[in-house]
Backbone atoms as SQL, in Angstrom:
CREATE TABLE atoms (id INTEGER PRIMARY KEY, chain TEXT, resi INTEGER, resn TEXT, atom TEXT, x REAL, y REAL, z REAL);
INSERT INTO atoms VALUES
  (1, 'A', 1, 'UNK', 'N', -13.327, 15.939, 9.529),
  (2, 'A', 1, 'UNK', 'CA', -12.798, 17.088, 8.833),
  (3, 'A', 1, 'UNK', 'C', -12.465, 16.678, 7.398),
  (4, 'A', 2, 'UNK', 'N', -12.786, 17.469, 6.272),
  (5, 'A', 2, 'UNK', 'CA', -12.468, 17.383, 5.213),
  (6, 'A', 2, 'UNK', 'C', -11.601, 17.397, 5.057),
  (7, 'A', 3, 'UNK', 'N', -10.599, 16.687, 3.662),
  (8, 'A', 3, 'UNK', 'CA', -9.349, 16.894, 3.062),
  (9, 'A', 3, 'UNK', 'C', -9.389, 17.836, 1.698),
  (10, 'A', 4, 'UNK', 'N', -8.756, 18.812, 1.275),
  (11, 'A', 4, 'UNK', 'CA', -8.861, 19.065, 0.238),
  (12, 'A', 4, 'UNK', 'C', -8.125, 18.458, -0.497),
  (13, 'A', 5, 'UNK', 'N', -8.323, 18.465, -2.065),
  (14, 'A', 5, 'UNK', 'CA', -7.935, 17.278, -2.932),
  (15, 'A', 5, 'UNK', 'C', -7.431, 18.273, -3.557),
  (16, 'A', 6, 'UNK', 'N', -6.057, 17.882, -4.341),
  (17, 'A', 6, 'UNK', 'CA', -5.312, 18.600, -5.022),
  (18, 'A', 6, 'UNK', 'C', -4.568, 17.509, -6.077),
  (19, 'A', 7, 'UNK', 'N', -4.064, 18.132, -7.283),
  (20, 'A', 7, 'UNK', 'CA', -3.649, 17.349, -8.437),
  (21, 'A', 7, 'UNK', 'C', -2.736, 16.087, -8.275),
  (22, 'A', 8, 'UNK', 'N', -2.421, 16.272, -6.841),
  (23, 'A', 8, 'UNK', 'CA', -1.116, 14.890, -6.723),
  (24, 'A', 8, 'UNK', 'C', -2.107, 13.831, -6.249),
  (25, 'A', 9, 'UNK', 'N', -3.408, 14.372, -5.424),
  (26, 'A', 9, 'UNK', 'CA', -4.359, 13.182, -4.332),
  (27, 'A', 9, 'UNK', 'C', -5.231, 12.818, -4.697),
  (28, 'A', 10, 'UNK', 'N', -5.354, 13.505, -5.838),
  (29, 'A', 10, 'UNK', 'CA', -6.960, 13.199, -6.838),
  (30, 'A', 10, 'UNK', 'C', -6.797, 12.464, -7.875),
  (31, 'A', 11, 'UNK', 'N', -7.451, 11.330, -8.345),
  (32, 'A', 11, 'UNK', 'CA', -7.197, 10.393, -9.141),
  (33, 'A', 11, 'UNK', 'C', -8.471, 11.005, -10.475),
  (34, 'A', 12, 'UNK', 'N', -7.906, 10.977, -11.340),
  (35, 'A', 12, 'UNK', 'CA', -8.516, 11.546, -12.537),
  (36, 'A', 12, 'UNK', 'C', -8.914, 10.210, -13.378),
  (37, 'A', 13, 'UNK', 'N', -10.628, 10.012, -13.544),
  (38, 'A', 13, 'UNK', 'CA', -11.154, 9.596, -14.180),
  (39, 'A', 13, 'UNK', 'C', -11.060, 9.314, -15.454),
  (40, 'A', 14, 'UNK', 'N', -10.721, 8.365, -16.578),
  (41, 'A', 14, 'UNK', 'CA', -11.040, 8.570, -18.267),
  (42, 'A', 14, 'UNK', 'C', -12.375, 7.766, -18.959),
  (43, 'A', 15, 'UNK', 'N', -12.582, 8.376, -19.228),
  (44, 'A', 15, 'UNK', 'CA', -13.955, 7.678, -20.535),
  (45, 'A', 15, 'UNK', 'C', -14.348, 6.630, -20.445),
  (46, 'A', 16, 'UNK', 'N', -13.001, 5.602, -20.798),
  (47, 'A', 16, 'UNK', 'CA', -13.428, 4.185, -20.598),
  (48, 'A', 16, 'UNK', 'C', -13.170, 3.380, -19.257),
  (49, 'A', 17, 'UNK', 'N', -13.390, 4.422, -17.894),
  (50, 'A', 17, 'UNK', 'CA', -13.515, 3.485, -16.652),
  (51, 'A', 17, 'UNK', 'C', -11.843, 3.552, -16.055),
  (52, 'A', 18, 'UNK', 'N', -11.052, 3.511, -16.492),
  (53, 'A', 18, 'UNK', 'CA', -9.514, 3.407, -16.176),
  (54, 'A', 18, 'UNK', 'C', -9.378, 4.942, -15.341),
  (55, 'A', 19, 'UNK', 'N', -8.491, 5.081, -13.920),
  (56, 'A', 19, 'UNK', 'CA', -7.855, 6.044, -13.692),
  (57, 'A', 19, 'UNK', 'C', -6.554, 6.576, -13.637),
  (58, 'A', 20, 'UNK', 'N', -6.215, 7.575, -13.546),
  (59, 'A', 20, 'UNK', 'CA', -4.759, 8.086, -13.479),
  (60, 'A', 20, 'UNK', 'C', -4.122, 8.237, -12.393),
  (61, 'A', 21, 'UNK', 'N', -3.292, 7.665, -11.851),
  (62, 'A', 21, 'UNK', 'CA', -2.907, 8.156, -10.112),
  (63, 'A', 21, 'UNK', 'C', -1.820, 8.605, -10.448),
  (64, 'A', 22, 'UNK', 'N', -1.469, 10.224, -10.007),
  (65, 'A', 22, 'UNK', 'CA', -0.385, 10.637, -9.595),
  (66, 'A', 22, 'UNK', 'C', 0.601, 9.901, -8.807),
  (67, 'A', 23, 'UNK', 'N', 1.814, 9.816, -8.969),
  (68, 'A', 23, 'UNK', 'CA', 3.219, 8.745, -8.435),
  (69, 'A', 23, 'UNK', 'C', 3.483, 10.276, -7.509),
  (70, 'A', 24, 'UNK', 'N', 4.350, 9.558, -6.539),
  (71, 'A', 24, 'UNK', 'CA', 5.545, 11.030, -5.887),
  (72, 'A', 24, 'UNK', 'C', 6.243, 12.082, -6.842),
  (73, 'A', 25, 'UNK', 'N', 5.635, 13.246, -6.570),
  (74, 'A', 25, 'UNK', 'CA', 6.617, 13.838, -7.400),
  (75, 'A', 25, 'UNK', 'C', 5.085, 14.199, -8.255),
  (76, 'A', 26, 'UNK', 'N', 4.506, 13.850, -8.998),
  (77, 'A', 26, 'UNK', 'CA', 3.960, 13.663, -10.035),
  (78, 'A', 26, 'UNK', 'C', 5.256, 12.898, -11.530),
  (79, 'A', 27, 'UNK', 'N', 6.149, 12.435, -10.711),
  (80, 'A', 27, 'UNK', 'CA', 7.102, 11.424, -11.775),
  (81, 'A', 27, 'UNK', 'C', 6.480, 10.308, -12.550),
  (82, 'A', 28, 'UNK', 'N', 5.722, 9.226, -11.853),
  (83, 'A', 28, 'UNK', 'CA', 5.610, 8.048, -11.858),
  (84, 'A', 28, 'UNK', 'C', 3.875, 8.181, -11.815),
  (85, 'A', 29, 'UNK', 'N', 3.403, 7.551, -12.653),
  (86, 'A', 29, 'UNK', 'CA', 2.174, 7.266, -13.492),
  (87, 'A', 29, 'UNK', 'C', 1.915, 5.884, -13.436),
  (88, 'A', 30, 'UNK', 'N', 0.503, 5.669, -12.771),
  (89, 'A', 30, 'UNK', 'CA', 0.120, 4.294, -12.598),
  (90, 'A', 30, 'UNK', 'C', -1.445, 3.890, -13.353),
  (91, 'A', 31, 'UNK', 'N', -1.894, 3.607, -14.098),
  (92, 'A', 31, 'UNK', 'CA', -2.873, 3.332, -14.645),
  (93, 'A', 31, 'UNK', 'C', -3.732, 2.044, -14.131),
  (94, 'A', 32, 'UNK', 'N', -4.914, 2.781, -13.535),
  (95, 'A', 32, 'UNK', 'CA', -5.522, 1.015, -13.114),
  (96, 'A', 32, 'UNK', 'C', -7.290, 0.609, -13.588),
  (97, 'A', 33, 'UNK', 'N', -7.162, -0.268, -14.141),
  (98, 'A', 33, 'UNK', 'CA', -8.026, -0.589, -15.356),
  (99, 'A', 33, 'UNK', 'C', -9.214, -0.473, -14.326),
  (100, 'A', 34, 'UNK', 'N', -10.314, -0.235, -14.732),
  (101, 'A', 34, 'UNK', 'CA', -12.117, -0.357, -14.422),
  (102, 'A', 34, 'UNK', 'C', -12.059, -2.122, -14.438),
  (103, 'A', 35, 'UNK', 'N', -12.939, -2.938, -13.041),
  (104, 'A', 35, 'UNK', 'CA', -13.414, -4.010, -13.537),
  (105, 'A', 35, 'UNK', 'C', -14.680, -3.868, -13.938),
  (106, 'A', 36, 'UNK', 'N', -14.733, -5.414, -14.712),
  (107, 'A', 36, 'UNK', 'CA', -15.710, -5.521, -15.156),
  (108, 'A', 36, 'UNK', 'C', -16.873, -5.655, -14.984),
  (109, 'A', 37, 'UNK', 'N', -18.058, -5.223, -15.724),
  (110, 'A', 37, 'UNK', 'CA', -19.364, -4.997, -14.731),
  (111, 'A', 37, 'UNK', 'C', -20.342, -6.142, -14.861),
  (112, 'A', 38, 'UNK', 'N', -20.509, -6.482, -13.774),
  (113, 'A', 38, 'UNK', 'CA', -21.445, -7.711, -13.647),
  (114, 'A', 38, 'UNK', 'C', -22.819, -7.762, -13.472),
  (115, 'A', 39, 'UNK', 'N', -23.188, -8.883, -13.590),
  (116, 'A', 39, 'UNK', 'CA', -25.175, -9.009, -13.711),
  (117, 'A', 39, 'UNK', 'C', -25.319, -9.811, -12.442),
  (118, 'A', 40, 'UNK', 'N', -26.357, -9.195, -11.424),
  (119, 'A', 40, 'UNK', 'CA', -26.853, -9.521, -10.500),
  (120, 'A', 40, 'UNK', 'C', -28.187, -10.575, -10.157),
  (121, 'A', 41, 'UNK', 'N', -28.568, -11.453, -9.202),
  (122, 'A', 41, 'UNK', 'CA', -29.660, -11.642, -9.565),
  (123, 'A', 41, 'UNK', 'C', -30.305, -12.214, -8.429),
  (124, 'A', 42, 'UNK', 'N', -31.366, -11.963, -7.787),
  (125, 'A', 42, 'UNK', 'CA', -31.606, -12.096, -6.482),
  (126, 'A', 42, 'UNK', 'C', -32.448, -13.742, -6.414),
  (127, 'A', 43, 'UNK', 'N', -31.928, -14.611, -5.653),
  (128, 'A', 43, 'UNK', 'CA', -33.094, -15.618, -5.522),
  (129, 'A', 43, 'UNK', 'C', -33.792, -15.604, -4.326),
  (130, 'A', 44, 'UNK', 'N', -35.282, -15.685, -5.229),
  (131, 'A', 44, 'UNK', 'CA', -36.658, -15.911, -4.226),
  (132, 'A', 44, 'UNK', 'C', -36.517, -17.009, -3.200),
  (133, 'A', 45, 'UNK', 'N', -35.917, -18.124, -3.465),
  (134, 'A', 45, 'UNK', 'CA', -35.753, -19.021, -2.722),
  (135, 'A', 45, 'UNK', 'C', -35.059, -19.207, -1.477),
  (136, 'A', 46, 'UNK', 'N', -33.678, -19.098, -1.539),
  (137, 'A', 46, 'UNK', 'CA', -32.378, -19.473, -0.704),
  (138, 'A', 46, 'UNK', 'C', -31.772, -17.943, -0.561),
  (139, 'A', 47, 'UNK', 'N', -31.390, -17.823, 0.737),
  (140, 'A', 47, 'UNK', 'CA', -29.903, -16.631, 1.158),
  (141, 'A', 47, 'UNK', 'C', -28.792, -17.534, 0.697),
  (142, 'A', 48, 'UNK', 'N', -28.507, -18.669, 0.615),
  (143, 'A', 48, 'UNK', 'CA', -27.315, -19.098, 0.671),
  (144, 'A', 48, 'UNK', 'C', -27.545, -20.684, 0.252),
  (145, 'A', 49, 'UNK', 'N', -26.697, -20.642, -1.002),
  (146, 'A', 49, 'UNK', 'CA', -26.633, -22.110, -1.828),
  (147, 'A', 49, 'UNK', 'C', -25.967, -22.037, -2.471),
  (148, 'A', 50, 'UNK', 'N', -25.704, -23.113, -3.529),
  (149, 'A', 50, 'UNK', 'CA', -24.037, -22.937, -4.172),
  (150, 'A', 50, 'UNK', 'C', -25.258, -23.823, -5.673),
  (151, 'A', 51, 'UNK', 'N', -25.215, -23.150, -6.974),
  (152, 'A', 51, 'UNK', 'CA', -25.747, -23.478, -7.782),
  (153, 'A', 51, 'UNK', 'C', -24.582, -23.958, -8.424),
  (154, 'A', 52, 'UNK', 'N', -24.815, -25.329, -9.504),
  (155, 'A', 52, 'UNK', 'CA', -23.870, -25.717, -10.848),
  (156, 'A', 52, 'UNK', 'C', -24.062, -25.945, -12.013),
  (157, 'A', 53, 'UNK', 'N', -23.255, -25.549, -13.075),
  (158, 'A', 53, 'UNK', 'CA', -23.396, -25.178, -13.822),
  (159, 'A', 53, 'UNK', 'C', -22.128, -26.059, -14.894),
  (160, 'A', 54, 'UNK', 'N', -22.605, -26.865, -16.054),
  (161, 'A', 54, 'UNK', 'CA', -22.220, -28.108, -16.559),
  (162, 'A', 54, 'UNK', 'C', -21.337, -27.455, -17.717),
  (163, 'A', 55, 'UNK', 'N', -19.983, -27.787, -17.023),
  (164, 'A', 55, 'UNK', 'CA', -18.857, -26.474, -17.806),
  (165, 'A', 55, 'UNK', 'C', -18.138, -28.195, -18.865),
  (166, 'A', 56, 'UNK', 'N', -18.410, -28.778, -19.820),
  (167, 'A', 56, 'UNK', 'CA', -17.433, -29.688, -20.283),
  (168, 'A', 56, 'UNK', 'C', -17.457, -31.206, -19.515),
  (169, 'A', 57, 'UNK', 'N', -16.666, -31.202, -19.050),
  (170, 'A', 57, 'UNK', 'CA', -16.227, -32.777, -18.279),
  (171, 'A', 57, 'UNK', 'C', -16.538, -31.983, -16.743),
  (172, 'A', 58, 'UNK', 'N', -16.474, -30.800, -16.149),
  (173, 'A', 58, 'UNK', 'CA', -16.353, -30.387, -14.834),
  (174, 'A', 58, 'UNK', 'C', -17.678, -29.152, -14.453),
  (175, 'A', 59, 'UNK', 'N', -17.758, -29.123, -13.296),
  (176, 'A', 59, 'UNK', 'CA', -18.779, -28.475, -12.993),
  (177, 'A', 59, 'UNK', 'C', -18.284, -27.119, -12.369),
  (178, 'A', 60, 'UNK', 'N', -18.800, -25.865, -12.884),
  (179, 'A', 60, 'UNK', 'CA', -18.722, -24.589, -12.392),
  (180, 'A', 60, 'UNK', 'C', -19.653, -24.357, -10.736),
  (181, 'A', 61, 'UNK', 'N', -19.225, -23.970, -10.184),
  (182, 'A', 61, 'UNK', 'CA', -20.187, -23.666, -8.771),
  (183, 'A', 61, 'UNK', 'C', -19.669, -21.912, -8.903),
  (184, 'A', 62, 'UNK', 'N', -21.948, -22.122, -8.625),
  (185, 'A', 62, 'UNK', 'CA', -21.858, -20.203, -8.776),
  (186, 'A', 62, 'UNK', 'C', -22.592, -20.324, -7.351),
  (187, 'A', 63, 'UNK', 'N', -22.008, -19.331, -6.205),
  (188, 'A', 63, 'UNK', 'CA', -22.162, -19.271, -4.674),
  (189, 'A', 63, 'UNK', 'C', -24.047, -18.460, -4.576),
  (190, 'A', 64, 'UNK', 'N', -24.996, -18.387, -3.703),
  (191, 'A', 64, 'UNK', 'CA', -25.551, -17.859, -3.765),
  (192, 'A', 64, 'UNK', 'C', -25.237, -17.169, -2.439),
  (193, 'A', 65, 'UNK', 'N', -25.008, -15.860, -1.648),
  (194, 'A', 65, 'UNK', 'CA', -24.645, -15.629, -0.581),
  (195, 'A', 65, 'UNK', 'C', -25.553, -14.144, -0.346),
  (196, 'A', 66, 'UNK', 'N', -26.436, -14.329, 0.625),
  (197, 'A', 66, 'UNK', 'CA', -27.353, -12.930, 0.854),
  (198, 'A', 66, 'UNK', 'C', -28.302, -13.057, 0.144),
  (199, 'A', 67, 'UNK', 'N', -28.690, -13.829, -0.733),
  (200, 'A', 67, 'UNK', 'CA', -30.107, -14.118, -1.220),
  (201, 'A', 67, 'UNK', 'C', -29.046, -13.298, -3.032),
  (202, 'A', 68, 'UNK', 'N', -28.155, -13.648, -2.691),
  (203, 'A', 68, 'UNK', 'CA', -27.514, -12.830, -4.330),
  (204, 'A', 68, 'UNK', 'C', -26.439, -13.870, -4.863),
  (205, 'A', 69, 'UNK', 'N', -26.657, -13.425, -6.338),
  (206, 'A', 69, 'UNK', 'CA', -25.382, -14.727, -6.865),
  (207, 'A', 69, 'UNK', 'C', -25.007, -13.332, -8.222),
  (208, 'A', 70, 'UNK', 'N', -23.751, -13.111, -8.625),
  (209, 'A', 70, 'UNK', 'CA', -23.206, -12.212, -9.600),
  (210, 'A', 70, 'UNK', 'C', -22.402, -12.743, -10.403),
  (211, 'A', 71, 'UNK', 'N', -22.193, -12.745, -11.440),
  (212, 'A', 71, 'UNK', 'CA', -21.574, -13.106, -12.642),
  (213, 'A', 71, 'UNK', 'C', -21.047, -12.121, -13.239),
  (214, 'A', 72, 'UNK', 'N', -19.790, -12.094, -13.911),
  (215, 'A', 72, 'UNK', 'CA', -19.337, -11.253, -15.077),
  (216, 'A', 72, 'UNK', 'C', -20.145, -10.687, -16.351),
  (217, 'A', 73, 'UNK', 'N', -20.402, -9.443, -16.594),
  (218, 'A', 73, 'UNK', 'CA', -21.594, -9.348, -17.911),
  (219, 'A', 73, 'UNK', 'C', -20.811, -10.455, -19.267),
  (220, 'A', 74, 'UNK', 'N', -19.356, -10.286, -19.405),
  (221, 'A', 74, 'UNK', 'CA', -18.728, -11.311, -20.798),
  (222, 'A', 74, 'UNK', 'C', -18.995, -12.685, -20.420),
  (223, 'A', 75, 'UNK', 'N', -19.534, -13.075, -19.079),
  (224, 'A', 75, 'UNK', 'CA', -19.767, -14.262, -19.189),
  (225, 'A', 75, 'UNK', 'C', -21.158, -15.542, -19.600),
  (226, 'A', 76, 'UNK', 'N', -21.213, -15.138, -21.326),
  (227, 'A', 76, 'UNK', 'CA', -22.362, -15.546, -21.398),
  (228, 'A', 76, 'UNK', 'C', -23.261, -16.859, -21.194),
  (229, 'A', 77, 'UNK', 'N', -22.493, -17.634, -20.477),
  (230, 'A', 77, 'UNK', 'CA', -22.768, -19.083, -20.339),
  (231, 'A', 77, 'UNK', 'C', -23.142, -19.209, -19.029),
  (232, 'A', 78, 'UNK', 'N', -22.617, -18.546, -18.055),
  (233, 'A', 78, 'UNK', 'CA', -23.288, -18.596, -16.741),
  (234, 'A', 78, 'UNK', 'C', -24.291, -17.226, -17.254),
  (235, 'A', 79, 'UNK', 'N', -24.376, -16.239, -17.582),
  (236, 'A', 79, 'UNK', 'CA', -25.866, -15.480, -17.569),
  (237, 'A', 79, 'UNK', 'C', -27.012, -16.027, -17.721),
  (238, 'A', 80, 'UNK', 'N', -26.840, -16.826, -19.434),
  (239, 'A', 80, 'UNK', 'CA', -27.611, -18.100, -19.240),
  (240, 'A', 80, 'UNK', 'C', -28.525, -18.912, -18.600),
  (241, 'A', 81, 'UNK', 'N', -27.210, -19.406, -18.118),
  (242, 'A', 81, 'UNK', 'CA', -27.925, -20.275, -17.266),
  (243, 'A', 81, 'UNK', 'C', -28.671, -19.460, -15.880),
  (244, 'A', 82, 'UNK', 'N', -28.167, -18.321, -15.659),
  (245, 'A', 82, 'UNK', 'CA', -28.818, -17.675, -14.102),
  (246, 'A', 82, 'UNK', 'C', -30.457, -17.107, -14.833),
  (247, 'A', 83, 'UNK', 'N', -30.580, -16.767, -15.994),
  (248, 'A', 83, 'UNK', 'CA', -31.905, -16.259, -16.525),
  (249, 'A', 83, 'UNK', 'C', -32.717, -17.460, -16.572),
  (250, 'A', 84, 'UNK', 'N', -32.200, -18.657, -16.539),
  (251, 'A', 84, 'UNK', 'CA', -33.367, -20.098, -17.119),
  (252, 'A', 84, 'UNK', 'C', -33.985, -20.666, -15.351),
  (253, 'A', 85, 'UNK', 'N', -33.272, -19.804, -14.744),
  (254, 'A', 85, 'UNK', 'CA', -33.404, -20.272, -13.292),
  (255, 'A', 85, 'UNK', 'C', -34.801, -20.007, -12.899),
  (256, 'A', 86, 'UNK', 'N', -35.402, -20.665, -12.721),
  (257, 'A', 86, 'UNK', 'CA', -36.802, -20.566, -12.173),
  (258, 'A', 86, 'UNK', 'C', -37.209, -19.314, -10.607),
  (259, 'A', 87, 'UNK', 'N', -35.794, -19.578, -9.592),
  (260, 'A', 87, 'UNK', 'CA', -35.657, -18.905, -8.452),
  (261, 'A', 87, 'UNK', 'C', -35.238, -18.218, -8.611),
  (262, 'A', 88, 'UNK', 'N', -34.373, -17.423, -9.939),
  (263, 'A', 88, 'UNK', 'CA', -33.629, -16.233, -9.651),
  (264, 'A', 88, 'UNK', 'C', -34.342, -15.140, -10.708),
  (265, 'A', 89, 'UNK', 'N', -33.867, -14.073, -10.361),
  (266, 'A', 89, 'UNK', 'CA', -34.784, -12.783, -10.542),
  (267, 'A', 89, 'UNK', 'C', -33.518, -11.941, -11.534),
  (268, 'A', 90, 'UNK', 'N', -33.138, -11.788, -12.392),
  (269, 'A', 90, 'UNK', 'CA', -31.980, -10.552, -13.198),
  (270, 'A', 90, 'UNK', 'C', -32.240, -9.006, -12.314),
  (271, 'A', 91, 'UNK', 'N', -31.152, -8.661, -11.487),
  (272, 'A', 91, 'UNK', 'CA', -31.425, -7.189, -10.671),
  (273, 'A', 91, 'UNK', 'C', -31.157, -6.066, -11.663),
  (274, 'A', 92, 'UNK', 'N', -30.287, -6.131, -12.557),
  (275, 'A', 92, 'UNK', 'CA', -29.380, -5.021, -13.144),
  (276, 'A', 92, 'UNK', 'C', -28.988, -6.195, -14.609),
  (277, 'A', 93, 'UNK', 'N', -28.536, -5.066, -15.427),
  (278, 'A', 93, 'UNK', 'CA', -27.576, -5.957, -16.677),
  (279, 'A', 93, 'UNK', 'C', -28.651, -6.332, -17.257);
């Protein structure tokens, strides 16, 4: 059975990704930010491996899990490196 949605249960969308949730009452106002959108990328090779990635003195491990590994789009150092990858494919981004 459907619910109908009304101004206290409905979370109102803005422009830049962020919504508005009605508090009790309509008193209390909670703002909760959009995350950030990430780049996908499927490898031909492996469902499941753990790739690294040469961060300084220490090594980053990016998971491969389902034949998929995702990164942050601001993160341009692992994108990088996931595009030079011979096995991986860019899905999106």
């Amino acid at each position: 059975m459907a619910v109908k949605k009304s101004d206290e249960t409905d979370a109102t969308a803005s422009a830049d990704g962020s919504a508005v949730v009605p508090g009790a009452g309509g008193a209390d106002i909670t703002t909760v930010e959009a995350a950030p959108a990430g780049v996908t990328f499927a490898d031909r090779a492996y469902t499941s491996r753990s790739l690294f990635l040469q961060a300084g003195d220490d090594l980053r491990e990016l998971k491969v899990q389902a034949g998929r590994v995702t990164v942050q789009t601001d993160d341009a150092e692992a994108v990088a490196f996931l595009r030079r990858h011979a096995d991986l494919q860019q899905l999106d981004g």
